[in-house]
PABAFI-592595 format. One record per residue: residue in one letter; x, y, z of N, C-alpha, C in turn. Coordinates in pm, whole numbers, plus 32768, in hexadecimal, padded with zeros to 4 digits. Atoms other than C-alpha are relative to their C-alpha. Layout:
<martis>
aXYZXYZXYZ/...
</martis>
This chain:
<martis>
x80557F8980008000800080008059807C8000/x7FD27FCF7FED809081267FAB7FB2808B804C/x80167FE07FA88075826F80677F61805D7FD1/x80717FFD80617F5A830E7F6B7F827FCC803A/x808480597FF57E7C82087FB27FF37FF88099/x800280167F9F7ECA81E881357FBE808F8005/x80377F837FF87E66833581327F42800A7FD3/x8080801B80487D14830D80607FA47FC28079/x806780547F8D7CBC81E181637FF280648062/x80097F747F8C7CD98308827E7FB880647FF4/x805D7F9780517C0683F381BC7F787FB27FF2/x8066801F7FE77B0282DD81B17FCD7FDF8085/x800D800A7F6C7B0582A8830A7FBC8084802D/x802E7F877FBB7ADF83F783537F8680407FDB/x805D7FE6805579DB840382527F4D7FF08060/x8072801F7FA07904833E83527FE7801A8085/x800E7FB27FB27949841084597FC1806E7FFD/x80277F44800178D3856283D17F897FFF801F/x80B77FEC7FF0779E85C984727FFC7FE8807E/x8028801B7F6877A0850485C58090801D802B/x7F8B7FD57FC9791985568605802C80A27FE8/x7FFA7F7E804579B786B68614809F7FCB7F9A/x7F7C802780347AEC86A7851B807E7FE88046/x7F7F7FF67F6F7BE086D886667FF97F9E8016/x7FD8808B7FAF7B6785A686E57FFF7F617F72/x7FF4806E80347B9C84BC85BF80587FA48001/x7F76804C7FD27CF9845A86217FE67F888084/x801D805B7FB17C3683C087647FC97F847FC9/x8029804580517B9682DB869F80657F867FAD/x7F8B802980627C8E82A3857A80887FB0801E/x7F6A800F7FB77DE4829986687FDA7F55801C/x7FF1808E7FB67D95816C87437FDA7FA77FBD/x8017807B80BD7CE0809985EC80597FE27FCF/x7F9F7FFB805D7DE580D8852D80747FBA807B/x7F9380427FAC7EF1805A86497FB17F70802A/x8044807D7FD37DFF7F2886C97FF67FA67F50/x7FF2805D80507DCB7E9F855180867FF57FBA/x7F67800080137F747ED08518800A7F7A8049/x7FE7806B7F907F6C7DE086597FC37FA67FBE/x8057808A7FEA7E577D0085E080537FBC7F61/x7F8D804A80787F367CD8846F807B7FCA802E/x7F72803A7FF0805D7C8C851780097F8F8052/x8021808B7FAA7FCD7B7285FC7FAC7FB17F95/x8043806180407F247AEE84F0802F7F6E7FE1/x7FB98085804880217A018436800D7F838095/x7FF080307F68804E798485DA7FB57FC48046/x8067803F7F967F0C7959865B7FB37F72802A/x8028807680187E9877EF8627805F7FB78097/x7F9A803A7FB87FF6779286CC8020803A80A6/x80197F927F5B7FC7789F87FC7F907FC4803A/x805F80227FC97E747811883B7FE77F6A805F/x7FB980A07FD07EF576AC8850805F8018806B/x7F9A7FBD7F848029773289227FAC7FDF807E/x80487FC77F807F3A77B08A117FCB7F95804F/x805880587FCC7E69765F8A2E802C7F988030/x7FC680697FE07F7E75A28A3680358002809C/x7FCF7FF07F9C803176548B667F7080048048/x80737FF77F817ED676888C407FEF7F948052/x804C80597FEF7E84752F8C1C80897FA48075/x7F7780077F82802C74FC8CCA7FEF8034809A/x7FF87FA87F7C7FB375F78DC8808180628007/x7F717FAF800880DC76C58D567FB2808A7FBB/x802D7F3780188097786B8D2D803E800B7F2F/x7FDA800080A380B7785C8B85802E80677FBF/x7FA87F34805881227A028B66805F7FD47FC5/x7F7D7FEA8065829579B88AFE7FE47F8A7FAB/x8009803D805C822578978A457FE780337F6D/x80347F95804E813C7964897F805480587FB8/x7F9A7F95805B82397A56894380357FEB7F9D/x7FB0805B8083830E795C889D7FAD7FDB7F84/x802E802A8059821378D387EF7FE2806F7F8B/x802B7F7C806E81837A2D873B807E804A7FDE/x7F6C7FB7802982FD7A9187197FDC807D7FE7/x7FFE7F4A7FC4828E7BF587BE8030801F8096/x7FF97F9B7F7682A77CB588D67F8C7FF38041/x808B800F7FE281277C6B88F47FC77FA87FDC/x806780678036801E7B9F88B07F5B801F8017/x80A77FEA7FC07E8F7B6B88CA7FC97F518011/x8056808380137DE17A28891A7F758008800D/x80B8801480287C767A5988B0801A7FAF7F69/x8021806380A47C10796687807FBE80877FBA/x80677F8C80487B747AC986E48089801A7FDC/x7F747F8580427C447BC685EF7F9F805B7FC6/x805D7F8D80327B927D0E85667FAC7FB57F79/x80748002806D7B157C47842A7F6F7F858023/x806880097FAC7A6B7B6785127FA37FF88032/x80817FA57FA879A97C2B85DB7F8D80247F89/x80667FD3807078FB7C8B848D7F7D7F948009/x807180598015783A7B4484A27FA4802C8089/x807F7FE57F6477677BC785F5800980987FE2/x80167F73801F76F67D0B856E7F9B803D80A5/x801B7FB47F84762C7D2886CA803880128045/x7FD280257F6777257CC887BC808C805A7FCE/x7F8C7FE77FDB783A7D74872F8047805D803F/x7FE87FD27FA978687E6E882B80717FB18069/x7FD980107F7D787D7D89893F80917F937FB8/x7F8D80858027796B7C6E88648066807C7FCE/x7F6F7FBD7FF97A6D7DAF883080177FF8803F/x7FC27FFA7F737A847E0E89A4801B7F418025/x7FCC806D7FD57AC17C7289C8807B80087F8C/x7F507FFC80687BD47C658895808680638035/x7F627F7F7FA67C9D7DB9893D7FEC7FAE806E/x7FB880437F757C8D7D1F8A9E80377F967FDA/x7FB880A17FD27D4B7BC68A0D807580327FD7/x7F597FC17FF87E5E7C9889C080467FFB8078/x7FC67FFF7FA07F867C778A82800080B98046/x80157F817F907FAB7D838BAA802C80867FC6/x7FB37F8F806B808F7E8B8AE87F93805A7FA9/x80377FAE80B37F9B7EBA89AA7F6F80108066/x80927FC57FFE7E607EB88A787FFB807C806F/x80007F527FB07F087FEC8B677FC8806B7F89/x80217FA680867F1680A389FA7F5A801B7FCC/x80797F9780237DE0808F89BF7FAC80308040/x802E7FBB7F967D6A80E88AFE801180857FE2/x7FB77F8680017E1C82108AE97FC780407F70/x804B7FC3806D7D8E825589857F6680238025/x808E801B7FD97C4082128A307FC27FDC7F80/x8040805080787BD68137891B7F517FCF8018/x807A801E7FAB7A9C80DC89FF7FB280767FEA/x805E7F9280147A21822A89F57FC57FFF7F6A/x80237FE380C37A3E823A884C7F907F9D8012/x8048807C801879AD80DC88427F5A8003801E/x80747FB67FFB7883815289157FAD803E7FCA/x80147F948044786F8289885E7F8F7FDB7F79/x8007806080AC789381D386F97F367FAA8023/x808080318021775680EC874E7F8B80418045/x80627FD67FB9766781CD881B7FCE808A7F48/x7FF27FA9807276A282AD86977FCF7F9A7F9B/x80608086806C7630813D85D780B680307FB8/x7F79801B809577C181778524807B7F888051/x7FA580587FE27871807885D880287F8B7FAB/x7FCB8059806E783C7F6084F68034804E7F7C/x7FE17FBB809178738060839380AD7FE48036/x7F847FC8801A79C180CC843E806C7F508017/x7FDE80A77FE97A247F5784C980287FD57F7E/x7FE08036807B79ED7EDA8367805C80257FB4/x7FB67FC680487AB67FFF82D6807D7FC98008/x7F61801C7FD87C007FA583A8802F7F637FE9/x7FB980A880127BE17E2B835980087FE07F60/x7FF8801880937BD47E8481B7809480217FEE/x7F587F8C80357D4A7F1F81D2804A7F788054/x7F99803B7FD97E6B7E23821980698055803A/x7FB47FB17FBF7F437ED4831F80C67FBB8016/x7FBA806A7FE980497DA183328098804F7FEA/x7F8D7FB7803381BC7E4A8335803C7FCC7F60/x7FDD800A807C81E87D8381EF7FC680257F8F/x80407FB0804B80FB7E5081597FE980767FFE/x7FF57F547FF181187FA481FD80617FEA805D/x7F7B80327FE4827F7FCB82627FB68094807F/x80347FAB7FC0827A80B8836B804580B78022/x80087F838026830581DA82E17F7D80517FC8/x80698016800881D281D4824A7F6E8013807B/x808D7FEB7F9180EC81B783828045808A807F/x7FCC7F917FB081B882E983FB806180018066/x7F8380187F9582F8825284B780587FF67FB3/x7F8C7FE0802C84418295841B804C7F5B800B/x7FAE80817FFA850D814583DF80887FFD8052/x7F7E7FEC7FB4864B80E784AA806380257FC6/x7F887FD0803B870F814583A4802B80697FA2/x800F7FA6802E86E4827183297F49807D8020/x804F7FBD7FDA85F783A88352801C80A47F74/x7FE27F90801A85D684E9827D7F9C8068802B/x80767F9B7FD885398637831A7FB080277F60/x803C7FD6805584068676824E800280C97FD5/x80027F6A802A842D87EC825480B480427FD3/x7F607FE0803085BE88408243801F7F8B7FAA/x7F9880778071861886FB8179806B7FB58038/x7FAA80157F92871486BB827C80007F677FFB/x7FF1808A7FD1877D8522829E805C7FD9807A/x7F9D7FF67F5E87C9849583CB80197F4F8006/x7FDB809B7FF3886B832E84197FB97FDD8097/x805580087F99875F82A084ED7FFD7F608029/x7F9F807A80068848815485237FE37FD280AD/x7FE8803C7F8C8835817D868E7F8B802A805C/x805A7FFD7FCC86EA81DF86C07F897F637FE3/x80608070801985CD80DB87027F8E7FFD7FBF/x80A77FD98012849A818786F27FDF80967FEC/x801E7F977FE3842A82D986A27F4E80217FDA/x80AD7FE97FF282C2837386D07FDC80848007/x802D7F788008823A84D886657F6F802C8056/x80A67FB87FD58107858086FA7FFB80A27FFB/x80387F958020807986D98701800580188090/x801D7FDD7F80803C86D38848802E7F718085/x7FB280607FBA8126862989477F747FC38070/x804D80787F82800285E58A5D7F7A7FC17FE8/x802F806480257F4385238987801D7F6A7FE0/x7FAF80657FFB803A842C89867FF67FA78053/x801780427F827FD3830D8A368066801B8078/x7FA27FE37F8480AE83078B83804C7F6F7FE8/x7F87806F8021814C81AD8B4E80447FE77F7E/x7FBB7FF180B781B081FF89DD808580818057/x7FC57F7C7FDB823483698A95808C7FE08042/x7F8780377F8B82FA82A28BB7804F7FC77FB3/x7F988056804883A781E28AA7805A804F7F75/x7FAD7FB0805C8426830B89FC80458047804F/x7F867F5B7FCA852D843489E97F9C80737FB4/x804B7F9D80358450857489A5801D80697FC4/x7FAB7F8E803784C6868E88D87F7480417FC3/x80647F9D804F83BF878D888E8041805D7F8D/x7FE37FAC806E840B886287517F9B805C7FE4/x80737F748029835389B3870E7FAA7FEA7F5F/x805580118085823289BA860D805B80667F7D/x7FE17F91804E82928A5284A77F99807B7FE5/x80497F857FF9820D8B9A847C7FB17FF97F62/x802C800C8064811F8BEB8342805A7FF67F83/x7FA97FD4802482158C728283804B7F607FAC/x7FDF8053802982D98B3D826C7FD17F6E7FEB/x808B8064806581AC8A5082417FFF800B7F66/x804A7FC5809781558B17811480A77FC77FB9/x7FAA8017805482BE8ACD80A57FE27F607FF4/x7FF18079803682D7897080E47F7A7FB67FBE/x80268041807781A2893A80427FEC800C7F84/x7FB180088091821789BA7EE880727FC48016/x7FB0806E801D832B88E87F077FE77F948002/x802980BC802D828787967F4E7F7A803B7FA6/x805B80028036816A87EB7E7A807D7FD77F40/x7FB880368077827088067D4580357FAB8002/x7FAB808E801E835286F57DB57F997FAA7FEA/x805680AC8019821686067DAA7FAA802B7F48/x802C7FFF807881D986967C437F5A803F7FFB/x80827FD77FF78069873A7C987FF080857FF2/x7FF97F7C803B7FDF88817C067FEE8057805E/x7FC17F6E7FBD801F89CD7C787F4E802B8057/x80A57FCF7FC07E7689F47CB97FF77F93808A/x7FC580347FA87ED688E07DDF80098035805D/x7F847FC67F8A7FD6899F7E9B7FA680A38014/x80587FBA7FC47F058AD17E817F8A80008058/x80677FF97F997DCD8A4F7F2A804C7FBC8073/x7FBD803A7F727EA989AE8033803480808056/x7FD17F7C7FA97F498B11808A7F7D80618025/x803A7FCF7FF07E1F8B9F80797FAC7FC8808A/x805980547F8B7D558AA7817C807480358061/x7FA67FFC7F707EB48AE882727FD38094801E/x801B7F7E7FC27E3B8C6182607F8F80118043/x805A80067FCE7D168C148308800E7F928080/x7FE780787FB17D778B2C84547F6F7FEC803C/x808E7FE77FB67C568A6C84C4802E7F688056/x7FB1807E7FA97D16893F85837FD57FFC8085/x804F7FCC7F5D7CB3891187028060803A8011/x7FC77FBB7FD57E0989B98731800A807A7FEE/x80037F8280857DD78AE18647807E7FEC7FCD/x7F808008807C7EF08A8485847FF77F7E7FBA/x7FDA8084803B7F5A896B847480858000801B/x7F83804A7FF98079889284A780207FE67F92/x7FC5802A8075817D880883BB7F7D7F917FAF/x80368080801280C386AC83C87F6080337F95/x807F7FF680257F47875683618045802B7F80/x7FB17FCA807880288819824F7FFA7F7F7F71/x7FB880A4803C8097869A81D87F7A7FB97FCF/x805880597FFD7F4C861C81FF7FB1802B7F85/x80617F9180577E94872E8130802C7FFA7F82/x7FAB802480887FA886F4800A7FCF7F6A7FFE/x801A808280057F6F857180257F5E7FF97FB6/x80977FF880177DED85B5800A801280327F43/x7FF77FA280A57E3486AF7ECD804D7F967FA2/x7FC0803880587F1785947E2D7F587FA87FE0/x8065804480207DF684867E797FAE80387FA1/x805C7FA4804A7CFB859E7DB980247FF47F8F/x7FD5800C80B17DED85B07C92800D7F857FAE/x7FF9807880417E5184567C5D7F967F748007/x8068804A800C7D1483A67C927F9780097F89/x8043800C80797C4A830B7B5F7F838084800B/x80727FC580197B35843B7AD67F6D7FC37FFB/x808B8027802879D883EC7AD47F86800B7F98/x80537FB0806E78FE83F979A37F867FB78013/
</martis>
């Protein structure tokens, strides 16, 4: 999947938000989906053999966590027999058969989504009748790192990095993990504790408006583009009153999808 289209799926998502969500809060929603069906692709190829694991050690009377571990060759695991495509078959129940699939996560992933308050969305989502639309949405997109690398899902690779606004490359050899946000205390707290924090000052309009005539031409897209993009930054309507680099990025991404998607006759 390239980033075009990852983008597109995010735009339909949000598509089925507009109306009962405000645009601020679509990231509540979106964020913790988009990280829970990453998890549920990457336990996939595993789970048969995790489930067995599990039944095998209980039935020893032996505690099966580091088994598990081994077995899903992660850091984590889940032992529910459910996965997001699933749940699709109990269109009534699937409320309550999410909140059972996140609690069989190991301890780690189900702090995260505490901390996202995924419970609240989930709530939210079906008391609005869009829980199953958006459910279905996140289980049509393959998230699997061998299909969206994760430069791609917005994490910089271990081995390299280039700043999107200076161009700047950095040897990112001896980093593990890096993670952007907008706003540091939205950051779950056990994602937070497991970082080094470096806040960086927003760019000012000024150099918005530059860098987006420069990625607007490097991605080859017309000049009527980059004007309505500078024009929308002269108007901030963000919950912060300002745009960030990232909305900058997002708003070009959108304008590519617009150009290079088939016409309709």
């Amino acid at each position: 999947m390239n980033q075009p289209a990852l983008s597109a799926f995010i735009w339909t998502v949000a598509d089925l938000l507009r109306g009962d969500y405000k645009q601020s809060d679509y990231g509540k929603v979106i964020l913790p989906l988009t990280v829970l069906r990453r998890l549920d692709c990457i336990l996939a190829p595993t789970k048969d053999a995790v489930l067995a694991e599990k039944q095998a050690k209980e039935a020893l009377g032996m505690n099966p966590a580091p088994f598990l571990i081994k077995k899903a060759g992660q850091p984590f695991y889940n032992t529910s027999p459910l996965d997001l495509k699933k749940l699709m078959g109990d269109q009534d129940n699937i409320a309550a058969n999410l909140f059972s699939y996140v609690q069989a996560f190991s301890s780690d992933v189900r702090d995260i989504f505490e901390r996202f308050e995924l419970a609240a969305q989930v709530d939210r989502l079906g008391k609005s009748g869009l829980l199953y639309q958006v459910i279905e949405k996140f289980t049509q997109v393959d998230l699997h790192p061998d299909r969206v690398d994760n430069h791609q899902m917005g994490l910089p690779t271990n081995q390299h990095w280039e700043c999107p606004y200076f161009r700047v490359k950095f040897d990112m050899s001896h980093v593990s993990w890096v993670m952007t946000s907008n706003d540091v205390a939205r950051v779950p707290v056990p994602l937070r504790n497991r970082c080094t924090v470096i806040e960086l000052p927003a760019l000012n309009m000024k150099e918005l408006a530059n860098f987006t005539q420069r990625e607007v031409a490097r991605r080859g897209l017309s000049e009527q583009s980059a004007e309505a993009i500078v024009a929308t930054l002269s108007h901030p309507i963000s919950r912060h009153g300002y745009f960030s680099l990232r909305d900058v990025v997002r708003m070009i991404d959108r304008a590519e999808v617009l150009e290079t998607k088939p016409r309709l006759h």
